[in-house]
Backbone as CSV, one residue per row, in Angstrom:
resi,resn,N_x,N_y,N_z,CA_x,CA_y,CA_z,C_x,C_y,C_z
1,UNK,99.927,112.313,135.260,98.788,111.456,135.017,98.048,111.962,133.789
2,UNK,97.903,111.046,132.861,97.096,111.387,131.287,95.509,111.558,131.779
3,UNK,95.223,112.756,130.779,93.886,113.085,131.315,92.458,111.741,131.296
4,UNK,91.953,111.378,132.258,91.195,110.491,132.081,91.545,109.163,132.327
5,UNK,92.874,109.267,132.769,93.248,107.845,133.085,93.133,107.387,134.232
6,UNK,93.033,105.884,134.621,92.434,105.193,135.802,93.240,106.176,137.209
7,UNK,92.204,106.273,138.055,92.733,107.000,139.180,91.362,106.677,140.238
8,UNK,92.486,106.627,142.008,92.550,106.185,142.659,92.431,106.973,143.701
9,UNK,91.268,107.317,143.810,90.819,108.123,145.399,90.571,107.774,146.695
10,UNK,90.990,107.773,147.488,90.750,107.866,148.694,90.340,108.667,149.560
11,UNK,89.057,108.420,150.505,87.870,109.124,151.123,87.872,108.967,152.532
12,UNK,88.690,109.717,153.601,88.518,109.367,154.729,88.099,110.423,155.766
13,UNK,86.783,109.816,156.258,85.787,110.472,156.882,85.057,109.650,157.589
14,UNK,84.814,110.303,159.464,83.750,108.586,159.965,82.510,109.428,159.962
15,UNK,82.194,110.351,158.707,80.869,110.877,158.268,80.564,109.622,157.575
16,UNK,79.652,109.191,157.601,79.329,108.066,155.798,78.848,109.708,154.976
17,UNK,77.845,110.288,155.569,77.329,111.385,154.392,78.598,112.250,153.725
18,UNK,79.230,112.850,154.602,80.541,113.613,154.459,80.761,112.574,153.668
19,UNK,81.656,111.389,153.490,82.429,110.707,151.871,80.907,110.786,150.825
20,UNK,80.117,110.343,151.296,79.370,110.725,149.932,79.085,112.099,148.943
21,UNK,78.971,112.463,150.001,79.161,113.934,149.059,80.443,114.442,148.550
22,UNK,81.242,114.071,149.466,82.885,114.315,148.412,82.930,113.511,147.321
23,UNK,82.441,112.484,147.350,82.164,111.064,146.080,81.469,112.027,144.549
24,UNK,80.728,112.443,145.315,79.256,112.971,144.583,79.802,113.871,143.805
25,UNK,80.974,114.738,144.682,81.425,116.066,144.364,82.522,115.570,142.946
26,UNK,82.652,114.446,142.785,84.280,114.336,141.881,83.016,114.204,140.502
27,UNK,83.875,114.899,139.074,82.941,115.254,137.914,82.749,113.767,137.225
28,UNK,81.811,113.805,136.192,81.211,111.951,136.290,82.351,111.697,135.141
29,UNK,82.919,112.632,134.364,83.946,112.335,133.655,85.145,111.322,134.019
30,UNK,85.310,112.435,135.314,86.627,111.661,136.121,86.323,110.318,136.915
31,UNK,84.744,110.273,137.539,84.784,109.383,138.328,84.043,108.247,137.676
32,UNK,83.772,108.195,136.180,83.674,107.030,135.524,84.905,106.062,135.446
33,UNK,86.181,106.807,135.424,87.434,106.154,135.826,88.014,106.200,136.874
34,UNK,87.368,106.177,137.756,88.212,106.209,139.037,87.521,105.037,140.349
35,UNK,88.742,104.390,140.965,88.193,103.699,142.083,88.352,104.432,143.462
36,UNK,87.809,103.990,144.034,87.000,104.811,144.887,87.246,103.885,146.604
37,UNK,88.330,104.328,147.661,88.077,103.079,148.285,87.812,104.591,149.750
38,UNK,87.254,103.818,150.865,86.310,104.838,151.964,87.126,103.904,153.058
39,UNK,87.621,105.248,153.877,87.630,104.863,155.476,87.014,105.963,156.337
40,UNK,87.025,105.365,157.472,86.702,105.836,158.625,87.217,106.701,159.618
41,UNK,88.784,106.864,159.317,89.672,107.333,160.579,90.932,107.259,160.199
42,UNK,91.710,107.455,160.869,93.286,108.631,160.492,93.987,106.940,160.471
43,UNK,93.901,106.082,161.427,94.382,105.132,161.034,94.349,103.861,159.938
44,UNK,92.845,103.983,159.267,92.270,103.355,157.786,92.980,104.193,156.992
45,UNK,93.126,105.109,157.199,93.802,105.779,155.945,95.102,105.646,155.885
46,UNK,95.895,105.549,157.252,97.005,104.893,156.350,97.506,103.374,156.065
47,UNK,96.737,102.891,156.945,96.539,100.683,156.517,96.034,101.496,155.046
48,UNK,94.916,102.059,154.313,94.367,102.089,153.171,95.482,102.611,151.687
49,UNK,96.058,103.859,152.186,97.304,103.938,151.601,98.213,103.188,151.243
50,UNK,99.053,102.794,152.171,99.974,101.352,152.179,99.462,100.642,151.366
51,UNK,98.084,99.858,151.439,97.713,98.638,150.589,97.649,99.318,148.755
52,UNK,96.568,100.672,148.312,96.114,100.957,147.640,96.952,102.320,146.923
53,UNK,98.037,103.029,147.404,98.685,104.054,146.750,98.015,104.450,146.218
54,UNK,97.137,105.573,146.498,95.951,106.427,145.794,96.830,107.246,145.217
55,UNK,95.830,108.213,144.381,96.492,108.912,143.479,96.741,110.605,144.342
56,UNK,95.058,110.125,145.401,94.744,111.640,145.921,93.764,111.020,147.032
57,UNK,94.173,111.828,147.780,93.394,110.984,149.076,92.565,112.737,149.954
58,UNK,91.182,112.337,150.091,90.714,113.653,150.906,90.383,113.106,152.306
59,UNK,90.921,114.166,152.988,90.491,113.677,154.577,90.068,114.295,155.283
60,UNK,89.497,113.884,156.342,88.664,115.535,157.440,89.585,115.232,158.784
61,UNK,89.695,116.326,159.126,90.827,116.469,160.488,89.939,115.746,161.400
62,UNK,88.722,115.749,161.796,88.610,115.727,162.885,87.472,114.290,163.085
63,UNK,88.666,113.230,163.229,87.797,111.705,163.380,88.611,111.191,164.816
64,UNK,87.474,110.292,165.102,88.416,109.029,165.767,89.056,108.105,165.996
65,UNK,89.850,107.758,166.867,90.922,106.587,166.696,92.231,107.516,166.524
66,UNK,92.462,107.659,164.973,93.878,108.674,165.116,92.647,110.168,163.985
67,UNK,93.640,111.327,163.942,93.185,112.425,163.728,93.663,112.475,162.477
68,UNK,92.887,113.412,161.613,93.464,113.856,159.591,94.736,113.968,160.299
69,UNK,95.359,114.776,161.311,96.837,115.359,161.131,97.599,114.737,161.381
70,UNK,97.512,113.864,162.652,98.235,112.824,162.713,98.599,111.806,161.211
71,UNK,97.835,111.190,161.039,97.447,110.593,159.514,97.787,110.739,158.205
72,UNK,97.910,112.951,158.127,98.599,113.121,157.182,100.537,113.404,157.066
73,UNK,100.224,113.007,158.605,102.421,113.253,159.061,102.380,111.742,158.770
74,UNK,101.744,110.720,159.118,101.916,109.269,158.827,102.507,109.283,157.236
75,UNK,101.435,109.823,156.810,101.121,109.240,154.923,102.591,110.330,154.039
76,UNK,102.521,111.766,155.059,103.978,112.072,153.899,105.135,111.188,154.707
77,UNK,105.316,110.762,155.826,106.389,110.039,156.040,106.589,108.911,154.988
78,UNK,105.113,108.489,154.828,105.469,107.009,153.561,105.822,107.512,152.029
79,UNK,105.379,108.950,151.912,105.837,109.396,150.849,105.544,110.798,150.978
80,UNK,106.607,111.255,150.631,106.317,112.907,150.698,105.471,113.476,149.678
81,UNK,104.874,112.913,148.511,105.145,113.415,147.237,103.122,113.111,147.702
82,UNK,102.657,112.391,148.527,101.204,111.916,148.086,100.551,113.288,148.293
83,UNK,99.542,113.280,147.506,98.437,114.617,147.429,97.460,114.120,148.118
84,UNK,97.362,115.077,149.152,96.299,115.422,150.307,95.434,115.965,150.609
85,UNK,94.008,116.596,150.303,93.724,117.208,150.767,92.370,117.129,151.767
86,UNK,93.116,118.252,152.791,92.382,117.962,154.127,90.985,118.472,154.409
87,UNK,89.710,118.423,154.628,88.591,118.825,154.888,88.512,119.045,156.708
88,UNK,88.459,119.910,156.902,87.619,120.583,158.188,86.530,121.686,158.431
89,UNK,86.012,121.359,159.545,84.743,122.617,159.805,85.727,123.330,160.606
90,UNK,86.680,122.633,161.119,87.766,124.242,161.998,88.221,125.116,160.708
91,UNK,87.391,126.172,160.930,87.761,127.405,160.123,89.189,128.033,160.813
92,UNK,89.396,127.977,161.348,90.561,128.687,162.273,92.153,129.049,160.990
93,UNK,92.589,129.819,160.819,93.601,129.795,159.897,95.014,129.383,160.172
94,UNK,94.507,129.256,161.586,95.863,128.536,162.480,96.016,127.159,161.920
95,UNK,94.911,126.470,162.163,94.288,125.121,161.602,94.974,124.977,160.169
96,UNK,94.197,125.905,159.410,94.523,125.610,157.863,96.352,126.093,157.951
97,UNK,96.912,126.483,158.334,98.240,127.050,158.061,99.003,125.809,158.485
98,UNK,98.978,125.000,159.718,99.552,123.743,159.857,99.629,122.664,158.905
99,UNK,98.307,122.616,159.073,98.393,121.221,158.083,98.841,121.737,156.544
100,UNK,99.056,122.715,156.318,99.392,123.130,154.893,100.941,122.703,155.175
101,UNK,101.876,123.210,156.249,102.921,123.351,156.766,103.060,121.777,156.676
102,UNK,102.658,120.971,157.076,102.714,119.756,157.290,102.660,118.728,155.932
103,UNK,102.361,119.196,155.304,102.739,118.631,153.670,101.115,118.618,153.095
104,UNK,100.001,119.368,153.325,98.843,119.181,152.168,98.447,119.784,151.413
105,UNK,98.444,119.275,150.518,97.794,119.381,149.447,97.067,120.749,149.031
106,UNK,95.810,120.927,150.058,95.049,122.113,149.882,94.458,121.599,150.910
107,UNK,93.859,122.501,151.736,92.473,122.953,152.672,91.431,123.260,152.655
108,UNK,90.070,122.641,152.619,88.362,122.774,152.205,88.088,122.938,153.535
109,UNK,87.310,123.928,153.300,86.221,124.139,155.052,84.826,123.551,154.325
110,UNK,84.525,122.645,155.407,83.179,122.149,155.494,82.467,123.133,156.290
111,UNK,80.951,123.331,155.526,80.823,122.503,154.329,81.063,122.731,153.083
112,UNK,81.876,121.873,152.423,82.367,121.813,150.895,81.783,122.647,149.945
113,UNK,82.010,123.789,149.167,81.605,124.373,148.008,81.968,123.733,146.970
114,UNK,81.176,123.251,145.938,81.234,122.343,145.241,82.048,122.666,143.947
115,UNK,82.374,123.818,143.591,83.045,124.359,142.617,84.806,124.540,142.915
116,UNK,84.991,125.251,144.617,85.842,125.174,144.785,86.754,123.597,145.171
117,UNK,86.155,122.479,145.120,86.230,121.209,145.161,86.723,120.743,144.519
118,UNK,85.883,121.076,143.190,86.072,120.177,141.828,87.175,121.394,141.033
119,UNK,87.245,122.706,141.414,88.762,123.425,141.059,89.713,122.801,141.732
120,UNK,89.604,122.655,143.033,91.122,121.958,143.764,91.222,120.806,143.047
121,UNK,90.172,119.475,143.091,90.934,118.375,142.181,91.471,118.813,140.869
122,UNK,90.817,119.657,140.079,91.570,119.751,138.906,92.456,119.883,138.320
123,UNK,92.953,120.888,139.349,94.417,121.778,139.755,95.382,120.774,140.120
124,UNK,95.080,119.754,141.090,95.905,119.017,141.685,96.304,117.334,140.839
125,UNK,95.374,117.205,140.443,95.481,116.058,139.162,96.044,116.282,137.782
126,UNK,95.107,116.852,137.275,95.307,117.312,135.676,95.871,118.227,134.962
C-alpha cells in the first residue's frame, strides 16, 4: 500500500467510546484518507469484512453475540492474509499468545497507549 493512499479501517467494538478513541488514535495524516466503517460484535465484523475488505481491521475480544476470537478464525478463514489487530483488557499472556497463534496481527491491552497504537499501525501498513 503507497504511503497515504485511500485505506480502509475497520472498528469493532460494542464500546461506542472504545471505537472512538481507536478512531481518534489513527494520525490525521492517515485518517484524512481513510474510511472508517464501526461495528458492534464478532459477527458485524465479519458481514462488515465480506461487504468492505478493509485494509486493517481492530477488534476487542470481548463483545457480544459472537467474540474478537471467534471472529478473527471467521475473517482469516476468508482470508488468511487480513491484518488484525486485537484489543483486550485480558492482560493474561495466555490470552495474547492465542489469538497471536490464531492469525493476528498484533495485541493492545486496553487501555490503549497511544504511541504504542499508532507504532503498531505503522508497522503494519506502511
Amino acid at each position: 500500500m503507497g504511503k497515504f493512499s485511500e485505506i480502509v479501517f475497520l472498528v469493532i467494538d460494542d464500546s461506542k467510546i472504545s471505537r472512538k478513541w481507536l478512531i481518534e488514535m489513527i494520525p490525521p495524516k492517515i485518517l484524512e484518507h481513510a474510511t472508517i466503517i464501526e461495528g458492534t460484535n464478532g459477527q458485524e465484523a465479519i458481514d462488515l469484512y465480506k461487504e468492505h475488505q478493509p485494509d486493517l481491521v481492530f477488534m476487542d475480544i470481548t463483545m457480544p453475540i459472537m467474540n474478537g476470537i471467534e471472529a478473527l478464525q471467521a475473517i482469516k478463514a476468508l482470508n488468511n492474509d487480513a491484518m488484525i489487530i486485537m484489543i483486550s483488557a485480558d492482560r493474561q499472556k495466555s490470552t495474547q499468545e492465542r489469538v497471536l497463534t490464531l492469525g493476528a496481527s498484533a495485541v493492545l491491552a486496553k487501555p490503549v497507549n497511544a504511541d504504542e497504537f499508532r507504532a503498531t499501525l505503522l508497522k503494519l501498513v506502511f
